[in-house]
C-alpha positions as CSV (number, residue, x, y, z in Angstrom):
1,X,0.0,0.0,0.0
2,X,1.9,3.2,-0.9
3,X,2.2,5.9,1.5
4,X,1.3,9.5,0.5
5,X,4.1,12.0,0.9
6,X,2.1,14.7,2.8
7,X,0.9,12.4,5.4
8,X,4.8,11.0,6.3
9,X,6.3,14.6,6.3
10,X,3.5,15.9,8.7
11,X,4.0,12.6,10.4
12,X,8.0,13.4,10.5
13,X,7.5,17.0,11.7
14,X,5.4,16.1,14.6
15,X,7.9,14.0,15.9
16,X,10.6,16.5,14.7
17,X,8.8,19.1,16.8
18,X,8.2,17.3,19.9
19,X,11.8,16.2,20.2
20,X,11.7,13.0,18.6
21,X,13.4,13.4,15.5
22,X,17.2,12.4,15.2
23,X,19.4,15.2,13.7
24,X,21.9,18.4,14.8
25,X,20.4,21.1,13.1
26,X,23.0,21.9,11.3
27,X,23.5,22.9,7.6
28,X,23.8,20.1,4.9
29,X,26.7,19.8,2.4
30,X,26.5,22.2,-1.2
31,X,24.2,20.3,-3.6
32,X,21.5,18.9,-1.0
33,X,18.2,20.3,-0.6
34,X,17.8,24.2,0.5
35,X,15.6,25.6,2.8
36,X,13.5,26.8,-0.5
37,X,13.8,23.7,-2.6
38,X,12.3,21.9,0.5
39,X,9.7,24.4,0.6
40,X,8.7,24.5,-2.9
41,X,8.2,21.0,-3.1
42,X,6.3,21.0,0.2
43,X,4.0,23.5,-0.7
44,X,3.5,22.2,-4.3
45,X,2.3,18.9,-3.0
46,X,0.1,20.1,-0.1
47,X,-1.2,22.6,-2.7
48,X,-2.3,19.7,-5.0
49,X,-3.5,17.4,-2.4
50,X,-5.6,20.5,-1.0
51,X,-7.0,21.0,-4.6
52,X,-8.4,16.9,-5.0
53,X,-11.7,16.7,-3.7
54,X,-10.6,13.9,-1.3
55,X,-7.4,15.8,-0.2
56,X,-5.3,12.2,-1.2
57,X,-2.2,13.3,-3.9
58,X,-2.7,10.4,-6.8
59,X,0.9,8.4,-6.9
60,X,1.5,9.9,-10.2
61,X,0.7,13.2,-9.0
62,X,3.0,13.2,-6.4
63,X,5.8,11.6,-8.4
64,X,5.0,14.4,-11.1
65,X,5.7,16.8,-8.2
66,X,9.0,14.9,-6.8
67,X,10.4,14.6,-10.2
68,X,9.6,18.7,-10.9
69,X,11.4,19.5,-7.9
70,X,14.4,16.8,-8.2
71,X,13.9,15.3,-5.1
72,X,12.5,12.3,-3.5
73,X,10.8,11.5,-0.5
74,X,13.8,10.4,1.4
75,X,15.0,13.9,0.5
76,X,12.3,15.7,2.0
77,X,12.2,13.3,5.4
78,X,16.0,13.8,5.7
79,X,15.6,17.5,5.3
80,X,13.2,17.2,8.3
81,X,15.0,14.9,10.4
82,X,18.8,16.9,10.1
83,X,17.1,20.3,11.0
84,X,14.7,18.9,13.9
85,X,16.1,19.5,17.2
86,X,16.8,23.3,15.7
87,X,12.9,24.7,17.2
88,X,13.6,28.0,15.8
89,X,14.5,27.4,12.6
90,X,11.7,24.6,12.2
91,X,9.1,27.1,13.6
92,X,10.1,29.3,11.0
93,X,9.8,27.0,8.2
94,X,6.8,25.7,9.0
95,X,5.5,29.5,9.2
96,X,6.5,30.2,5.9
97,X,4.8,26.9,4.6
98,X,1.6,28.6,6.0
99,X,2.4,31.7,4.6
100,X,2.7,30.0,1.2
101,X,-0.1,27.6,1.4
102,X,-2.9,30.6,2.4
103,X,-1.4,32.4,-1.3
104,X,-2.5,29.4,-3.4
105,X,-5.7,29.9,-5.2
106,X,-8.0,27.5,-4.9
107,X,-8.1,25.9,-8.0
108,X,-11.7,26.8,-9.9
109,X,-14.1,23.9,-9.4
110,X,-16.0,23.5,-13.3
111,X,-19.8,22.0,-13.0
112,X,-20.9,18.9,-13.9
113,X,-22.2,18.6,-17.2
C-alpha cells in the first residue's frame, strides 16, 4: 500500500517538533536540498493534495511533483530529520509553509455537465 508523501512529512514533523526526531540542526553539504527547494516541493504537493476533492495526492501526482522539484521523499524526510532538534529554525519554516499555502488559489471547481 503506498504511503502518501504529505501524510509521512506531517507525520516526521510532529515528531521532529516534539523532540523525537534524530538530527543536529546543522547545515547540509553544497548540492542537498535548500531551505526553499524543501519548501517549494512542500508546498506544491500540499497545494495539490488540498485541490483533489478527497485531499489524497494520486501516486503519479506526487511523483509528477517529486520529479519537478528533483527530489525524492527520502529527500524531504531527511531535510526534516537533520534540522529537527533546531525549534527556531523549524518554527520558521513551517511559518512560511503557511504563509505560502494561504497564497495558493484555490483551483476553480467546473460544474458537472
Amino acid at each position: 500500500m503506498p504511503i502518501r508523501l504529505f501524510l509521512i512529512v506531517c507525520a516526521a514533523c510532529a515528531f521532529v517538533l516534539v523532540g523525537w526526531a534524530c538530527g543536529n540542526g546543522s547545515e547540509r553539504a553544497s548540492g542537498e536540498l535548500t531551505r526553499e527547494g524543501f519548501i517549494d516541493a512542500y508546498v506544491d504537493l500540499r497545494a495539490a493534495a488540498l485541490r483533489d476533492e478527497d485531499g489524497v495526492l494520486t501516486d503519479s501526482t506526487r511523483n509528477a511533483i517529486l520529479e519537478r522539484h528533483d527530489v525524492t521523499e527520502e529527500t524531504l524526510l531527511d531535510y526534516v530529520d537533520a534540522r529537527g532538534r533546531d525549534l527556531d529554525f523549524m518554527r520558521d519554516l513551517w511559518n512560511e509553509i503557511e504563509v505560502r499555502l494561504d497564497s495558493v488559489p484555490p483551483e476553480p471547481v467546473e460544474p458537472s455537465p
